[in-house]
KOLKOLDO-852938 format. One record per atom (N, C-alpha, C, O): atom name; residue in one letter; x, y, z; chain; residue number from 0. Coordinates in steps of 0.05 Angstrom, whole numbers, plus 5000, padded with zeros to 4 digits. Layout:
KOLKOLDO-852938
(tordren "CA", "A", (X, Y, Z), "A", NUM) ...
***
This chain:
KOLKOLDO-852938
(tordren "N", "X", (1860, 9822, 4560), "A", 0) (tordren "CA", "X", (1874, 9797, 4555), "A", 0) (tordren "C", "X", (1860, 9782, 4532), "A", 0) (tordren "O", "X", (1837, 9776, 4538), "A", 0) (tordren "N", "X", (1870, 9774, 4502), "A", 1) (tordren "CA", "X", (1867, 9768, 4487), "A", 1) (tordren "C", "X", (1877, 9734, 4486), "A", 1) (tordren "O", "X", (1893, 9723, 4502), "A", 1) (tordren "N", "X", (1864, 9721, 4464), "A", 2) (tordren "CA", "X", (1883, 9692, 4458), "A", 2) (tordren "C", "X", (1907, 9697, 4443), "A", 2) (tordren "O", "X", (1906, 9713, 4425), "A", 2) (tordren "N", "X", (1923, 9689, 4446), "A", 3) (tordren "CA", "X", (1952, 9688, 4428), "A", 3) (tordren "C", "X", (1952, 9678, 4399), "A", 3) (tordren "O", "X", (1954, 9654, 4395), "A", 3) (tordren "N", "X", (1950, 9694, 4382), "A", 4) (tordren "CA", "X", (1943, 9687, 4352), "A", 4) (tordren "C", "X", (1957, 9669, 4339), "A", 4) (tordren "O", "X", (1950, 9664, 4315), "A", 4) (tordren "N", "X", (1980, 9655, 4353), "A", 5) (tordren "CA", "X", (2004, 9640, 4353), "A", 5) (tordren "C", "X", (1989, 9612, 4336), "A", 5) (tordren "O", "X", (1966, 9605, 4341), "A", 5) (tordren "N", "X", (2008, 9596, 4315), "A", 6) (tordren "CA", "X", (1996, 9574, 4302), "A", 6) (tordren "C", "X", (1983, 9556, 4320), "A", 6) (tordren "O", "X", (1960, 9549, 4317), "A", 6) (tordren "N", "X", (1998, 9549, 4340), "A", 7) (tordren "CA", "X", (1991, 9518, 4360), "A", 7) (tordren "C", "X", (1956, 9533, 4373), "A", 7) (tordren "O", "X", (1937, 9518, 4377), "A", 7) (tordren "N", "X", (1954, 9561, 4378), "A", 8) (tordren "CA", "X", (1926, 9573, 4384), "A", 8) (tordren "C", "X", (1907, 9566, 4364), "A", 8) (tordren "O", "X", (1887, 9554, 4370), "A", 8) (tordren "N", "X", (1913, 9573, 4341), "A", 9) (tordren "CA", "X", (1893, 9572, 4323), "A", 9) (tordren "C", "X", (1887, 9544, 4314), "A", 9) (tordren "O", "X", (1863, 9538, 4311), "A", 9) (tordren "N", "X", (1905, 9527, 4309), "A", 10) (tordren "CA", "X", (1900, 9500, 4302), "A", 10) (tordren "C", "X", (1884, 9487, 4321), "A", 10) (tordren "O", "X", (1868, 9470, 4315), "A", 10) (tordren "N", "X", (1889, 9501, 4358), "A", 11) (tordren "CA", "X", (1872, 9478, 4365), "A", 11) (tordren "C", "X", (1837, 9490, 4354), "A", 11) (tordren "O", "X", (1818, 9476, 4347), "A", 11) (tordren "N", "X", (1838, 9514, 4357), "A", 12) (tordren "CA", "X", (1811, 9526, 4360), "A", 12) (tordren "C", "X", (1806, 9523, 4330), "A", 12) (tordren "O", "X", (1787, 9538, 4325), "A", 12) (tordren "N", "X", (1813, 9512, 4310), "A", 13) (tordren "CA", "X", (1804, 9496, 4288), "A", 13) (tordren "C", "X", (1792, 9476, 4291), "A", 13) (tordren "O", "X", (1770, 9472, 4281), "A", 13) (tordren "N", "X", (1809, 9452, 4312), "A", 14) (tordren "CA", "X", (1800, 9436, 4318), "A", 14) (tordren "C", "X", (1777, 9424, 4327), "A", 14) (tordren "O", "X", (1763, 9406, 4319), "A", 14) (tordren "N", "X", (1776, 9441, 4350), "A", 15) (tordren "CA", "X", (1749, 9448, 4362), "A", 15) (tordren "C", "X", (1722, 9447, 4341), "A", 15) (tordren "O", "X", (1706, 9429, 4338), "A", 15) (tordren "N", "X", (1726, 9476, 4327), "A", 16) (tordren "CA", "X", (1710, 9481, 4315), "A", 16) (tordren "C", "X", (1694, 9462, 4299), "A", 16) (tordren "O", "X", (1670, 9456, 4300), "A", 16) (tordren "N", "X", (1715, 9452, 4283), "A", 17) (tordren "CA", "X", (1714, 9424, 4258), "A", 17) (tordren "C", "X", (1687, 9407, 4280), "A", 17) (tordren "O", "X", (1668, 9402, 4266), "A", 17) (tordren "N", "X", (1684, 9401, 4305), "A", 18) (tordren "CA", "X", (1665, 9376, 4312), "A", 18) (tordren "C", "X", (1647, 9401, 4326), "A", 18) (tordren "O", "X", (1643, 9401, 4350), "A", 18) (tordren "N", "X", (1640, 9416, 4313), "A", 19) (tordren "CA", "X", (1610, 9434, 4322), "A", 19) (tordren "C", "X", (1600, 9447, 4298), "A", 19) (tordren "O", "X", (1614, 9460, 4282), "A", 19) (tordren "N", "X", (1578, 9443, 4297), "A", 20) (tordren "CA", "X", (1563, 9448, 4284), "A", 20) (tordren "C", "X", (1540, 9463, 4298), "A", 20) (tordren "O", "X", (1517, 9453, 4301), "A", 20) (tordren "N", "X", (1546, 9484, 4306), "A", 21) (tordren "CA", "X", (1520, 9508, 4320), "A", 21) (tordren "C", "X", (1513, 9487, 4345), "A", 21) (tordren "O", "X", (1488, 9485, 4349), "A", 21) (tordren "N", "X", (1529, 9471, 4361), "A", 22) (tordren "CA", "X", (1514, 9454, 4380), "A", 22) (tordren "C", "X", (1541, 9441, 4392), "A", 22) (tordren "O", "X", (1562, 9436, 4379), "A", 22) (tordren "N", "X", (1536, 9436, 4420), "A", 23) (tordren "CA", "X", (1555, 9432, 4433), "A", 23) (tordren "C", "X", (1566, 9406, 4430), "A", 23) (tordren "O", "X", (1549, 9388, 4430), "A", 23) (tordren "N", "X", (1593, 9398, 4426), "A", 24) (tordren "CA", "X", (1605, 9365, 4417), "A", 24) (tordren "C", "X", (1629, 9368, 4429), "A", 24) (tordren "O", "X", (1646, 9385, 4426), "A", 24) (tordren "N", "X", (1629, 9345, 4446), "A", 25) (tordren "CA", "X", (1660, 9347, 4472), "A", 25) (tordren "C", "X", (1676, 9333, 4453), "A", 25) (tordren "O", "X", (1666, 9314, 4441), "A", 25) (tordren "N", "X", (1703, 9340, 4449), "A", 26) (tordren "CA", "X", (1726, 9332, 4439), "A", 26) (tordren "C", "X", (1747, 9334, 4458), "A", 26) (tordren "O", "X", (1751, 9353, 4473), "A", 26) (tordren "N", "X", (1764, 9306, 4455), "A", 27) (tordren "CA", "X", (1782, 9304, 4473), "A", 27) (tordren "C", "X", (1817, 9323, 4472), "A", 27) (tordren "O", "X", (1827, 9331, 4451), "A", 27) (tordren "N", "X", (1827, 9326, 4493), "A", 28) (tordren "CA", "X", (1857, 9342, 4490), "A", 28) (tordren "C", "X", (1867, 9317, 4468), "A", 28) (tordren "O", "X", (1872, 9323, 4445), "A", 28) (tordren "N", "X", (1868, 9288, 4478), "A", 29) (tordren "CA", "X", (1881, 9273, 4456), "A", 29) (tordren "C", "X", (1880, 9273, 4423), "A", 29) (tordren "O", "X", (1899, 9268, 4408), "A", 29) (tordren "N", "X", (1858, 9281, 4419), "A", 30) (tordren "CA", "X", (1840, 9285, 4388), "A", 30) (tordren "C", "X", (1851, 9312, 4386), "A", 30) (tordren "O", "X", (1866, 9314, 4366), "A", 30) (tordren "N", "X", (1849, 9337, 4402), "A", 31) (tordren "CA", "X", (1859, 9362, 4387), "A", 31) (tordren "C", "X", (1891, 9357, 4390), "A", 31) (tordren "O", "X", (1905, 9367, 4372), "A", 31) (tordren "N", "X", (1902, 9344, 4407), "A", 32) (tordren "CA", "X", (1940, 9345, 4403), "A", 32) (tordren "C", "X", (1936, 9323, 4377), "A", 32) (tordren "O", "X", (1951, 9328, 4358), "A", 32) (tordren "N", "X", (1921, 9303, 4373), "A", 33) (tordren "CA", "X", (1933, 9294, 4347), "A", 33) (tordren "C", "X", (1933, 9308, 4330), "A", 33) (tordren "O", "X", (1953, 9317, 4320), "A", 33) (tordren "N", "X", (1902, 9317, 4320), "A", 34) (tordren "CA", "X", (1900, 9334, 4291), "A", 34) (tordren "C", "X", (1915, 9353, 4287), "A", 34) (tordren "O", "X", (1922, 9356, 4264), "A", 34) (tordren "N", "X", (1927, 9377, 4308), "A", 35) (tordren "CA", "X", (1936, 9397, 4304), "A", 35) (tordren "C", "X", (1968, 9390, 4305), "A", 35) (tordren "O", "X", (1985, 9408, 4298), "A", 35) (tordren "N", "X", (1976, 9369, 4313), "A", 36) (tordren "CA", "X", (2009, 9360, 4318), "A", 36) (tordren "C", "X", (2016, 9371, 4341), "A", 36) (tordren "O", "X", (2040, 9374, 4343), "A", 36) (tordren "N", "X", (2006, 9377, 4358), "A", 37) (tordren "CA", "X", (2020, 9396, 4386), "A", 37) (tordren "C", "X", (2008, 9374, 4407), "A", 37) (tordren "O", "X", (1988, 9360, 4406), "A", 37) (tordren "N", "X", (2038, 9375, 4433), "A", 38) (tordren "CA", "X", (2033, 9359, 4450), "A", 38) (tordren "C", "X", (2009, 9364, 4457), "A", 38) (tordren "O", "X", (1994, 9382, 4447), "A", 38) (tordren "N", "X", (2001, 9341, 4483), "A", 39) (tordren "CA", "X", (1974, 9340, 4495), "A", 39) (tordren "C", "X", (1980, 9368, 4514), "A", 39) (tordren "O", "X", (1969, 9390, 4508), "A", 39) (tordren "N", "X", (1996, 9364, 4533), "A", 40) (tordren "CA", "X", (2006, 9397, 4545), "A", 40) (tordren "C", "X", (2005, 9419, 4535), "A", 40) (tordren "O", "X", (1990, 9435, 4548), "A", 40) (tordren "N", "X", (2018, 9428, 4514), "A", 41) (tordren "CA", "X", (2010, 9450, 4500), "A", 41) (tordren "C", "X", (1974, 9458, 4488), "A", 41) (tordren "O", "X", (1962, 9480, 4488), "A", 41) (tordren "N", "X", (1965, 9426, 4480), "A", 42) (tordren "CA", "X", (1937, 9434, 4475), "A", 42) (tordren "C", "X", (1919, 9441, 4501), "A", 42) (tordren "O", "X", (1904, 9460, 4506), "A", 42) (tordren "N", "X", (1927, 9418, 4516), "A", 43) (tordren "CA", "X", (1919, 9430, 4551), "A", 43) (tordren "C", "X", (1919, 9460, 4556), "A", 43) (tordren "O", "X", (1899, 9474, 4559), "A", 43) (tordren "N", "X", (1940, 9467, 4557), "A", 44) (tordren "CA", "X", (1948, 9503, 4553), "A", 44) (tordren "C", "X", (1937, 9518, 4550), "A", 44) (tordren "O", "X", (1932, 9537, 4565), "A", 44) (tordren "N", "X", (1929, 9510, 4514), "A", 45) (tordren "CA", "X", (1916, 9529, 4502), "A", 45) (tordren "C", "X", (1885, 9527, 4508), "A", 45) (tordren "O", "X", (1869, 9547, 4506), "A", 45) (tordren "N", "X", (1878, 9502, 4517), "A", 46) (tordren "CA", "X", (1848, 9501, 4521), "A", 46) (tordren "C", "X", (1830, 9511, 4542), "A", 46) (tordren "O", "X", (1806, 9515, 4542), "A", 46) (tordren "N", "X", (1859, 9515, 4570), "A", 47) (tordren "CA", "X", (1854, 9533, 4591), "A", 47) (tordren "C", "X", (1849, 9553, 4581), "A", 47) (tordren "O", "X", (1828, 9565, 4585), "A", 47) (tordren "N", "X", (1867, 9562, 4569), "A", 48) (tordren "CA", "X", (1868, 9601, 4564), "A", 48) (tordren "C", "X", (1836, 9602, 4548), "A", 48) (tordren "O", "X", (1823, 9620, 4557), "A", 48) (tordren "N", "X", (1827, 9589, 4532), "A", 49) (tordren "CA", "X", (1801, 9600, 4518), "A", 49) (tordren "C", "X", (1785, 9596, 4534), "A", 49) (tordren "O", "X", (1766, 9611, 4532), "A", 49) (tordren "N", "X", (1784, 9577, 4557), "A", 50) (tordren "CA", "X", (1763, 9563, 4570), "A", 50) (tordren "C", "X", (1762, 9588, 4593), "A", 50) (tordren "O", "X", (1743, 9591, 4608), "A", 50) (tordren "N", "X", (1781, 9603, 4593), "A", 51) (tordren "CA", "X", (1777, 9629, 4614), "A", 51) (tordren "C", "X", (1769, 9649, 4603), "A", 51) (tordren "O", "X", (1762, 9670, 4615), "A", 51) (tordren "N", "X", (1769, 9646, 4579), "A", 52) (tordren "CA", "X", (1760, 9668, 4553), "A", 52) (tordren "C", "X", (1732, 9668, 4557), "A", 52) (tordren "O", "X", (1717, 9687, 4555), "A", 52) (tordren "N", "X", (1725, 9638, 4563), "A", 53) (tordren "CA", "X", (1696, 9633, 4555), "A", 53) (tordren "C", "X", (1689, 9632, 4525), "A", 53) (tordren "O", "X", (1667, 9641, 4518), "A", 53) (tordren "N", "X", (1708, 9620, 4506), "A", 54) (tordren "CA", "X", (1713, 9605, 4481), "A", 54) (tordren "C", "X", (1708, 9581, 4485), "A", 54) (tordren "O", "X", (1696, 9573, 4465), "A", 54) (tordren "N", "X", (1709, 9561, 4502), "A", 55) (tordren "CA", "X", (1714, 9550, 4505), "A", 55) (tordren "C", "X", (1700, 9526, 4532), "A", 55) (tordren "O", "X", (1702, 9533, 4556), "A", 55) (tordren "N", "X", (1689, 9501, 4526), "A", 56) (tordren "CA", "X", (1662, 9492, 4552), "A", 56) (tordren "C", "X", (1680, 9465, 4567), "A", 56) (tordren "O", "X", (1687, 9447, 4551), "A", 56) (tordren "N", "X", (1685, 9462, 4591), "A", 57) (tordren "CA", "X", (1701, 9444, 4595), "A", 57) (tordren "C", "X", (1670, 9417, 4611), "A", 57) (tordren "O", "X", (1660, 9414, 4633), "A", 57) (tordren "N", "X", (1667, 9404, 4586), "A", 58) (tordren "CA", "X", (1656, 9386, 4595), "A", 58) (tordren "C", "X", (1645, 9361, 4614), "A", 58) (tordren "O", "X", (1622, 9353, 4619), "A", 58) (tordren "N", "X", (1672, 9354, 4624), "A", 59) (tordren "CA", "X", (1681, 9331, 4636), "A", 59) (tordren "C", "X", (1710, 9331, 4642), "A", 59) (tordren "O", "X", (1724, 9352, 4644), "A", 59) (tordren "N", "X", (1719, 9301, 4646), "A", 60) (tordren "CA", "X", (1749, 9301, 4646), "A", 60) (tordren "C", "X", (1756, 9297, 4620), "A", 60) (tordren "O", "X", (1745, 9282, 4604), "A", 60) (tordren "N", "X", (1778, 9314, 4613), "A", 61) (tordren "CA", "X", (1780, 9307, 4588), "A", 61) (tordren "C", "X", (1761, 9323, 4554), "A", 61) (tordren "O", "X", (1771, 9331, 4533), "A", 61) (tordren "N", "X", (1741, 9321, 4561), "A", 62) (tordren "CA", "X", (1724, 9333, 4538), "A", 62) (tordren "C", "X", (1713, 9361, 4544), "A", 62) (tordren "O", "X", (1698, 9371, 4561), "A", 62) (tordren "N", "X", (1727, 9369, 4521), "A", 63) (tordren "CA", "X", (1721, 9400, 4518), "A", 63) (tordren "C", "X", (1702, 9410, 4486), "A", 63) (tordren "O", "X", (1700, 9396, 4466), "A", 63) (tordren "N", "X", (1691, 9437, 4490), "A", 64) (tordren "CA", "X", (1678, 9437, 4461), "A", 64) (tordren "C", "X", (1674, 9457, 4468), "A", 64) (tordren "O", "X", (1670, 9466, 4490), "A", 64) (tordren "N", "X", (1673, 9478, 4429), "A", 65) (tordren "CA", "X", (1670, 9506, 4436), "A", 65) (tordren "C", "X", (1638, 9520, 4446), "A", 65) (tordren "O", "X", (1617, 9509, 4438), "A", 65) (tordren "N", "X", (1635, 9542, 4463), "A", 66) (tordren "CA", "X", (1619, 9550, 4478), "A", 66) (tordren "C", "X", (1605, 9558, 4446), "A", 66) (tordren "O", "X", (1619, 9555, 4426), "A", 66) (tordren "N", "X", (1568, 9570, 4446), "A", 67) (tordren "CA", "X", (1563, 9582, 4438), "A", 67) (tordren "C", "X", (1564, 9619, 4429), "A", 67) (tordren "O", "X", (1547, 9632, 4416), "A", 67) (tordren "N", "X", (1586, 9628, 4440), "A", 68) (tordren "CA", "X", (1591, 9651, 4434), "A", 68) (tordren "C", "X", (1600, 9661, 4406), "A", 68) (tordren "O", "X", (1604, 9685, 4402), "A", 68) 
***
């Protein structure tokens, strides 16, 4: 089981990326559905699927940030 290479995938995991710098930084579903244009649901979505990937560190409520992998 892979991530879906699909635009609304990649934009959020852009997003993500953009507030890390080799170190963990929680960013909210609100902040990645704005920047990337995709509802909060769909970014929700997508943030599950990496976060099962283990792409992906679910912080809190709300704040997520990419794992060091």
């Amino acid at each position: 089981m892979g991530i879906r290479t699909d635009a609304s995938s990649l934009s959020v995991l852009k997003s993500l990326l953009l507030y890390t710098n080799s170190r963990v930084v929680p960013i909210s579903l609100y902040r990645v559905s704005k920047e990337t244009g995709i509802s909060i649901a769909t970014a929700y979505r997508k943030i599950v699927e990496m976060t099962r990937m283990g792409l992906v560190l679910r912080l809190g409520r709300g704040a997520y940030a990419v794992t060091p992998k």
